[in-house]
C-alpha positions as CSV (number, residue, x, y, z in Angstrom):
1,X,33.8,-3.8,23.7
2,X,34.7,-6.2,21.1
3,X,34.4,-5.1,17.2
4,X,31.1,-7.0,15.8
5,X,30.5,-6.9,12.1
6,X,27.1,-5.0,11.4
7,X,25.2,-7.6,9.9
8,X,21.5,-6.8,8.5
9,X,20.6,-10.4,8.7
10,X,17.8,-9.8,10.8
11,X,16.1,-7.7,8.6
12,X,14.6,-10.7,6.4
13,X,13.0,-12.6,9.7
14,X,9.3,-11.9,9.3
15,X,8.4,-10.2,12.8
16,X,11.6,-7.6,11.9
17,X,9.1,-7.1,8.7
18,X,5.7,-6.9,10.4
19,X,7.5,-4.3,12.8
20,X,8.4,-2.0,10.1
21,X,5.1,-2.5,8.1
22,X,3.6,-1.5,11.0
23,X,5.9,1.7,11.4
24,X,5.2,2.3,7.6
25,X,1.6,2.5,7.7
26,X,1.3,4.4,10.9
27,X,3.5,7.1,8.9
28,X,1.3,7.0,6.1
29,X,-1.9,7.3,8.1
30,X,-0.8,10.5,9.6
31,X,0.3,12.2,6.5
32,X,-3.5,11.5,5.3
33,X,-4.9,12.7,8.2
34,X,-4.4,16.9,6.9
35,X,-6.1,16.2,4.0
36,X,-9.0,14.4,6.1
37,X,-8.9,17.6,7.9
38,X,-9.0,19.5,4.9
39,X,-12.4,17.5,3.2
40,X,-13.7,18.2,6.6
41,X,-13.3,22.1,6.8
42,X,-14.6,21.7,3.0
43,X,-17.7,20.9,4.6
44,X,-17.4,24.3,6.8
45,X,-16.8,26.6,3.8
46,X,-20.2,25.9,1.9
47,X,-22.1,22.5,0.5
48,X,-20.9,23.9,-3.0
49,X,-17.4,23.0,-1.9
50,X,-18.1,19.7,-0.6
51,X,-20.5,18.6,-3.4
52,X,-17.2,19.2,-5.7
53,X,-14.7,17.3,-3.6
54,X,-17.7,14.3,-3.3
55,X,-18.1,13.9,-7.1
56,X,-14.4,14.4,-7.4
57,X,-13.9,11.3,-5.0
58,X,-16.2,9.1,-7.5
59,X,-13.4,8.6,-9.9
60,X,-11.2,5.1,-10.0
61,X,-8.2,6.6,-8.8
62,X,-9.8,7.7,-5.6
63,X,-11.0,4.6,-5.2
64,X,-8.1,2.5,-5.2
65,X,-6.5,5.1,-3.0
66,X,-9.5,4.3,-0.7
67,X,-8.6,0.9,-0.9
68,X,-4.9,1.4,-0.1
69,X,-6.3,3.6,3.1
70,X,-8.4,0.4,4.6
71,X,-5.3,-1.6,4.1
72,X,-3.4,1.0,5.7
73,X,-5.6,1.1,8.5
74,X,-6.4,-3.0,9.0
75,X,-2.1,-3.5,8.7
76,X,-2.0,-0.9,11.3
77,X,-4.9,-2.0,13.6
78,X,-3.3,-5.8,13.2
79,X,0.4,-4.8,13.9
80,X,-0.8,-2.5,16.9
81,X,-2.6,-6.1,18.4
82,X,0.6,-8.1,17.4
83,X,2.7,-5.3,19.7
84,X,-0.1,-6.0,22.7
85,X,0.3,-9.6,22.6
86,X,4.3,-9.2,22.2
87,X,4.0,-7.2,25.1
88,X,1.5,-8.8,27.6
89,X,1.5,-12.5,26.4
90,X,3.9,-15.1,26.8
91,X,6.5,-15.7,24.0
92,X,4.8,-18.4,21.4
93,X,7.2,-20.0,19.2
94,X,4.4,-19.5,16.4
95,X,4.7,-15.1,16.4
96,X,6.0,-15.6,13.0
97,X,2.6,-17.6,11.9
98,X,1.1,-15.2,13.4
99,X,2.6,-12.2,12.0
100,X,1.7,-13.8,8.6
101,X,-1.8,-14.1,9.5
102,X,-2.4,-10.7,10.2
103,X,-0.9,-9.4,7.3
104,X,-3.2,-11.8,5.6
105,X,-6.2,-10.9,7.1
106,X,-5.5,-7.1,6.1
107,X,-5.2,-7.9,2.4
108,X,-7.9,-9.8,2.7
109,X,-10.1,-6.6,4.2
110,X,-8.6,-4.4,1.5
111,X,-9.9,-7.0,-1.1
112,X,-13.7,-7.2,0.3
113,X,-13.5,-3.1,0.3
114,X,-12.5,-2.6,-2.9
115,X,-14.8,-5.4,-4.7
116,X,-17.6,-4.0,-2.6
117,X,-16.5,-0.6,-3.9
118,X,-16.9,-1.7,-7.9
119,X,-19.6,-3.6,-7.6
């Protein structure tokens, strides 16, 4: 086998990059899911407990974490349909418009969540 220089080229196409946003944010949305587990066996140990964590999760930080969670999840939900139609459609010579689309459409979700959070 021939020596080939290890070129990283590839990594600034746009479908390389919806590939590894969508690796990203899967990654990220398991490491949240313990502490969903968590609030949830809050709500086992007593209303007390839960009542604390709920007016903890009021403040501005939470909320833009909130915000970064439903762009977590609409990236996510959009890069899993790009994989599907990758992998059951024909090859369109427009997956990059595509790609962009999606990625667009997730921003704007996260935006309409977190306006309709502070207002």
């Amino acid at each position: 086998m021939p020596n080939r220089p290890h070129t990283t080229a590839y990594r600034q196409d746009r479908l390389w990059l919806a590939a590894m946003v969508h690796r990203i944010s899967g990654v990220l949305l398991a490491c949240f899911l313990p502490l969903h587990f968590l609030v949830l066996g809050l709500a086992i140990e007593g209303e007390a407990k839960l009542n604390g964590f709920l007016t903890w999760t009021q403040s501005p930080l939470v909320k833009l974490a909130e915000t970064g969670l439903v762009a977590l999840l609409a990236v996510h939900l959009l890069g899993g349909l790009r994989v599907l139609v990758i992998e059951h459609m024909p090859w369109r010579d427009d997956q990059k418009r595509l790609a962009t689309w999606a990625m667009s459409i997730a921003a704007a979700v996260a935006a309409v969540f977190l306006i309709r959070v502070y207002t």
